[in-house]
PyMOL commands that place a pseudoatom at each C-alpha (Angstrom):
pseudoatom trace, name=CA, resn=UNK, resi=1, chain=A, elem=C, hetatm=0, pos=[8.553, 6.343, -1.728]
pseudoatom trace, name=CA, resn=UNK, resi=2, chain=A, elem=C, hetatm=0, pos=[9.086, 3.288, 0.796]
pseudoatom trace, name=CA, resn=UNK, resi=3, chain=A, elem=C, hetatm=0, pos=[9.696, 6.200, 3.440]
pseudoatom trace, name=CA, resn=UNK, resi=4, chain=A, elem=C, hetatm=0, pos=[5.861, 7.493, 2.910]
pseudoatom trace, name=CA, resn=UNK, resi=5, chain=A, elem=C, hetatm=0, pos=[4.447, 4.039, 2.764]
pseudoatom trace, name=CA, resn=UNK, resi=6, chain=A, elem=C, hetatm=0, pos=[6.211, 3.729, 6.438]
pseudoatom trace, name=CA, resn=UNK, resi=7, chain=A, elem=C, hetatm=0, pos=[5.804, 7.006, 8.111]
pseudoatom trace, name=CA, resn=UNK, resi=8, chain=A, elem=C, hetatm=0, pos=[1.972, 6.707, 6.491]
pseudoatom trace, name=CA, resn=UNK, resi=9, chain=A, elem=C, hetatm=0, pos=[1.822, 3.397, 8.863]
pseudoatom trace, name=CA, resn=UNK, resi=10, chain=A, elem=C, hetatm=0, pos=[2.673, 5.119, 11.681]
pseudoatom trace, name=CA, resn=UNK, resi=11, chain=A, elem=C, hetatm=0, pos=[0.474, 7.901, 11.517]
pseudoatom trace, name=CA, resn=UNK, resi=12, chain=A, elem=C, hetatm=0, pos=[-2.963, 5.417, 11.392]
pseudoatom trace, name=CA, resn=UNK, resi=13, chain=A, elem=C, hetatm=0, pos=[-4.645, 5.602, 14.095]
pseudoatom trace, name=CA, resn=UNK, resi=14, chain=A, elem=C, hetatm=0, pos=[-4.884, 2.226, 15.777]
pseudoatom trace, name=CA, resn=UNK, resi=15, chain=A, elem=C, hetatm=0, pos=[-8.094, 0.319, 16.721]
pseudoatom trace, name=CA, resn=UNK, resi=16, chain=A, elem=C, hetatm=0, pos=[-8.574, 0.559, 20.042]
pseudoatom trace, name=CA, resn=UNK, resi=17, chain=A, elem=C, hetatm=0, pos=[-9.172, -3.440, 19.868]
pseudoatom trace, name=CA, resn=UNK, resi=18, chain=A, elem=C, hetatm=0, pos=[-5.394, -3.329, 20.745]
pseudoatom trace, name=CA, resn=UNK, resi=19, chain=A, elem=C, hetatm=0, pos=[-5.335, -0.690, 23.658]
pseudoatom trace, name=CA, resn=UNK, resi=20, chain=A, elem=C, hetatm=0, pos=[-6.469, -2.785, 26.782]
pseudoatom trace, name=CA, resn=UNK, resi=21, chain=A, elem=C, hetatm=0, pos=[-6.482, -1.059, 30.251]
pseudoatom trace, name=CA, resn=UNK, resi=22, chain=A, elem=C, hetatm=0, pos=[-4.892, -3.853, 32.188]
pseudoatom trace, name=CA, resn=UNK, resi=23, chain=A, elem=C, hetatm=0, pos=[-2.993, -7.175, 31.281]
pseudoatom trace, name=CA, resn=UNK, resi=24, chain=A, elem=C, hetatm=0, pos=[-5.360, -9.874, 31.681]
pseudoatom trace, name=CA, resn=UNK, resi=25, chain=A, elem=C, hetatm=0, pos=[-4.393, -12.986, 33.632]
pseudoatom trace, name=CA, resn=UNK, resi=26, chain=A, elem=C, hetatm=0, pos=[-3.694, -15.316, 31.353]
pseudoatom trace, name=CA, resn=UNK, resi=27, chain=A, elem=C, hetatm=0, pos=[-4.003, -18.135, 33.277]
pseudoatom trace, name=CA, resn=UNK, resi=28, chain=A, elem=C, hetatm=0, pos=[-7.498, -17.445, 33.879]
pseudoatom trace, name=CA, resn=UNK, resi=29, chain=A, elem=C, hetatm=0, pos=[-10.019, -19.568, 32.055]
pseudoatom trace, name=CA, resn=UNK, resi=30, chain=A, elem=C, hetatm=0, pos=[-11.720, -16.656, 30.642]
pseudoatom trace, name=CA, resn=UNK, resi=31, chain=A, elem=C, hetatm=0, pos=[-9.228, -14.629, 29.336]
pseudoatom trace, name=CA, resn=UNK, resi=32, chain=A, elem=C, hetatm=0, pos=[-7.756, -17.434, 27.206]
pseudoatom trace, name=CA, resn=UNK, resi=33, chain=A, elem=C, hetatm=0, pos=[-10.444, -16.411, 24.687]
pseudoatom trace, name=CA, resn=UNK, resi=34, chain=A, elem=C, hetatm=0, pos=[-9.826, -12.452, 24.798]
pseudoatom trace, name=CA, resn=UNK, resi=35, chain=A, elem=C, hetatm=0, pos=[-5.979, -12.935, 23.968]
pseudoatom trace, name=CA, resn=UNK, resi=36, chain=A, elem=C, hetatm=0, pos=[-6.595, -15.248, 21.210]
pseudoatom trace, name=CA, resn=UNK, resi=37, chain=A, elem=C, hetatm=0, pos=[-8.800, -13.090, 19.481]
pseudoatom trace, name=CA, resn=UNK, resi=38, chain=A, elem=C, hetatm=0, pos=[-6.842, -10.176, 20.625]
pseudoatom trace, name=CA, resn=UNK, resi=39, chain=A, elem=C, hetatm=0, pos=[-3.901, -11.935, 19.232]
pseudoatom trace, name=CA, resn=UNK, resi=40, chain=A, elem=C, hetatm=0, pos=[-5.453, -12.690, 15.660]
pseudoatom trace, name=CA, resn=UNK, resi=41, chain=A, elem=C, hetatm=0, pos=[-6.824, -9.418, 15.181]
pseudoatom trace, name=CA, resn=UNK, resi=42, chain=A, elem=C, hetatm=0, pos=[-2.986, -8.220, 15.642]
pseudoatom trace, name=CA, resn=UNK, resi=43, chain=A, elem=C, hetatm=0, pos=[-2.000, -10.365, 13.245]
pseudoatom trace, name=CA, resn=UNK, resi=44, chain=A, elem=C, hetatm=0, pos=[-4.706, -9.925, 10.686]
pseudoatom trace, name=CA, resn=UNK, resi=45, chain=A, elem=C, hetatm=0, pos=[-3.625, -6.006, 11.149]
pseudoatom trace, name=CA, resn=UNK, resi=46, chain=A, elem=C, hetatm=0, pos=[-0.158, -6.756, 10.180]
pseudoatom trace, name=CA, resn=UNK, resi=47, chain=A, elem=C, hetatm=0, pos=[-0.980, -9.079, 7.448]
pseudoatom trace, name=CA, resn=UNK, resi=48, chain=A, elem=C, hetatm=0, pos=[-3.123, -5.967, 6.235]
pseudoatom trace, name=CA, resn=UNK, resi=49, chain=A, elem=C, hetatm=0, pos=[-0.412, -3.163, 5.960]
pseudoatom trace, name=CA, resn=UNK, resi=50, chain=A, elem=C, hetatm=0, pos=[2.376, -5.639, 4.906]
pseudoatom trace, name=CA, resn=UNK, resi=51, chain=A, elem=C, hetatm=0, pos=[0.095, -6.471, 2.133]
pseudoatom trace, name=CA, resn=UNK, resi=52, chain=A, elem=C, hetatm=0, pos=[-0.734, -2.919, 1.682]
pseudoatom trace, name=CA, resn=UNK, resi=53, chain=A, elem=C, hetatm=0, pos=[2.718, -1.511, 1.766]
pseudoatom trace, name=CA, resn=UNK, resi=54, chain=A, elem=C, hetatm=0, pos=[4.153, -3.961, -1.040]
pseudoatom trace, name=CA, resn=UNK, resi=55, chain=A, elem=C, hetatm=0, pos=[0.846, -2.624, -3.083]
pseudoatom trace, name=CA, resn=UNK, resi=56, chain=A, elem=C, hetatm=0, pos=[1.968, 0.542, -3.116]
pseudoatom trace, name=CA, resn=UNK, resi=57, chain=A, elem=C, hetatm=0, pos=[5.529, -0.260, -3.416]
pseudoatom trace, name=CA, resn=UNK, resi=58, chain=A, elem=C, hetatm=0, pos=[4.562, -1.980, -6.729]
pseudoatom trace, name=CA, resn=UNK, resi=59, chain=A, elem=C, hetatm=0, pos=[2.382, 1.377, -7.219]
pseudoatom trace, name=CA, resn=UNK, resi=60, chain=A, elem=C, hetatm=0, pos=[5.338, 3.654, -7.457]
pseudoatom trace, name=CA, resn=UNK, resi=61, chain=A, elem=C, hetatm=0, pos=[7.240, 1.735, -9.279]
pseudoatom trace, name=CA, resn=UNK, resi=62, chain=A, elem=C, hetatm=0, pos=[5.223, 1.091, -11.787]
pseudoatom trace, name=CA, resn=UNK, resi=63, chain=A, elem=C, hetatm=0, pos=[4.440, 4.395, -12.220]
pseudoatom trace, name=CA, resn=UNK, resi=64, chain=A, elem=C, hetatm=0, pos=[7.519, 5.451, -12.403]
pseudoatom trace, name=CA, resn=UNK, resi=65, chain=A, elem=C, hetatm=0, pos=[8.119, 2.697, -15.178]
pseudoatom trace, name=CA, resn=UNK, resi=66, chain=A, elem=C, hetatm=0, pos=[5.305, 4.692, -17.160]
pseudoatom trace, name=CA, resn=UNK, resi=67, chain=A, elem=C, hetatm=0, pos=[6.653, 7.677, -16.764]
pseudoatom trace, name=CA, resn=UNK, resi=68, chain=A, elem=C, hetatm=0, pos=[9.892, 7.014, -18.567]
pseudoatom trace, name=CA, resn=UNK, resi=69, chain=A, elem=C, hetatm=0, pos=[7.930, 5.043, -21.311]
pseudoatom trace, name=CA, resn=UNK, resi=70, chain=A, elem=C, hetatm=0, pos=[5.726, 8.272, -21.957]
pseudoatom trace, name=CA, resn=UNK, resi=71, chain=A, elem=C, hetatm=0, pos=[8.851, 10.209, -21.771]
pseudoatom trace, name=CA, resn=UNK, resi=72, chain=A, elem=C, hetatm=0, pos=[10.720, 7.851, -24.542]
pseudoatom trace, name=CA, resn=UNK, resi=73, chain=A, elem=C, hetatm=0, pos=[7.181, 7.952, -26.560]
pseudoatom trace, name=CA, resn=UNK, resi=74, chain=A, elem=C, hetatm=0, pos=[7.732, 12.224, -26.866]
pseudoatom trace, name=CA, resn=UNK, resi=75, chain=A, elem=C, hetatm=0, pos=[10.562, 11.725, -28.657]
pseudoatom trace, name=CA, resn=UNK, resi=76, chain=A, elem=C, hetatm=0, pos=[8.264, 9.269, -31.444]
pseudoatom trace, name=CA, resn=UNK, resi=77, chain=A, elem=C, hetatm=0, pos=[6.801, 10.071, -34.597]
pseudoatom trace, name=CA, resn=UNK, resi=78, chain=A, elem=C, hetatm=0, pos=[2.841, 10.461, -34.692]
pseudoatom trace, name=CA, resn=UNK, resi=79, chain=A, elem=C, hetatm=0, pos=[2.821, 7.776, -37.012]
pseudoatom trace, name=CA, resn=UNK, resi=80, chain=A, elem=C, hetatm=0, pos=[-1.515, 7.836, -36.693]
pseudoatom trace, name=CA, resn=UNK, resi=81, chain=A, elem=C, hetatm=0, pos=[-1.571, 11.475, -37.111]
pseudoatom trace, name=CA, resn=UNK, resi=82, chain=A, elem=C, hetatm=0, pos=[0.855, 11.742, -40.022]
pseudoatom trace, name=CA, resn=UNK, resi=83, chain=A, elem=C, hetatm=0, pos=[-1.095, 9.191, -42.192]
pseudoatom trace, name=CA, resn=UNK, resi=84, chain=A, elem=C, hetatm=0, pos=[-4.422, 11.078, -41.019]
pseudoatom trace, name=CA, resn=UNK, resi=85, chain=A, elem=C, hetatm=0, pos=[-3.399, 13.802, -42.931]
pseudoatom trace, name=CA, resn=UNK, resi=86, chain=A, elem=C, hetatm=0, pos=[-2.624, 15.748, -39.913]
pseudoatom trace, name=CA, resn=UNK, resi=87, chain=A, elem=C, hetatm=0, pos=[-0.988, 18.749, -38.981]
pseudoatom trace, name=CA, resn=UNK, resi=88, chain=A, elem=C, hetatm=0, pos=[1.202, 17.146, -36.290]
pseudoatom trace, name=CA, resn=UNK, resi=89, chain=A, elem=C, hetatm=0, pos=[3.813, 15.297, -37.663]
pseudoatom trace, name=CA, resn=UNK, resi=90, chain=A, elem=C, hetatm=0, pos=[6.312, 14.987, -35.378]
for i in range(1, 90): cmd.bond("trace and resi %d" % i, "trace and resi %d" % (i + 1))
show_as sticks, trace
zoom trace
C-alpha cells in the first residue's frame, strides 16, 4: 500500500510555483523575497504529502484491521437475531 501512496506522489502534477525559468540572483535585493516565499511554499508542499501519506498509511491499515474483525465476526452467533425469533441463527 506504501508503494501507491509513493508512486501516487509522483504522478501529481506540480504547481508551477516551483518551475522558475532562470535561477534568480540571490544576492539581489529583490529576489531575496521570491526565494523565501518560493522556499516556504516548498516546504508547506512537503509538509502536505508527508502528512498526507501517513493518513493514508493509517487508512490501510486500519482497514485492513476491520477486515479481519468482520472476518472473525462470520464465524459468531447472531445472538440479536436468534432471540428475535429469527430464522438466522447461526
Amino acid at each position: 500500500m506504501l508503494e501507491f501512496v509513493k508512486l501516487l506522489h509522483t504522478r501529481l502534477p506540480m504547481p508551477e510555483i516551483f518551475y522558475t525559468p532562470a535561477d534568480p540572483d540571490p544576492n539581489e535585493p529583490a529576489n531575496i523575497f521570491q526565494i523565501n516565499q518560493l522556499t516556504r511554499q516548498f516546504h508547506e508542499e512537503l509538509v502536505h504529502r508527508e502528512a498526507f501519506e501517513r493518513y493514508c498509511q493509517w487508512y490501510y491499515e486500519t482497514a485492513e484491521f476491520h477486515r479481519r474483525e468482520w472476518e472473525k465476526m462470520q464465524g459468531d452467533i447472531n445472538i440479536l437475531g436468534w432471540l428475535s425469533g429469527g430464522s438466522d441463527r447461526g
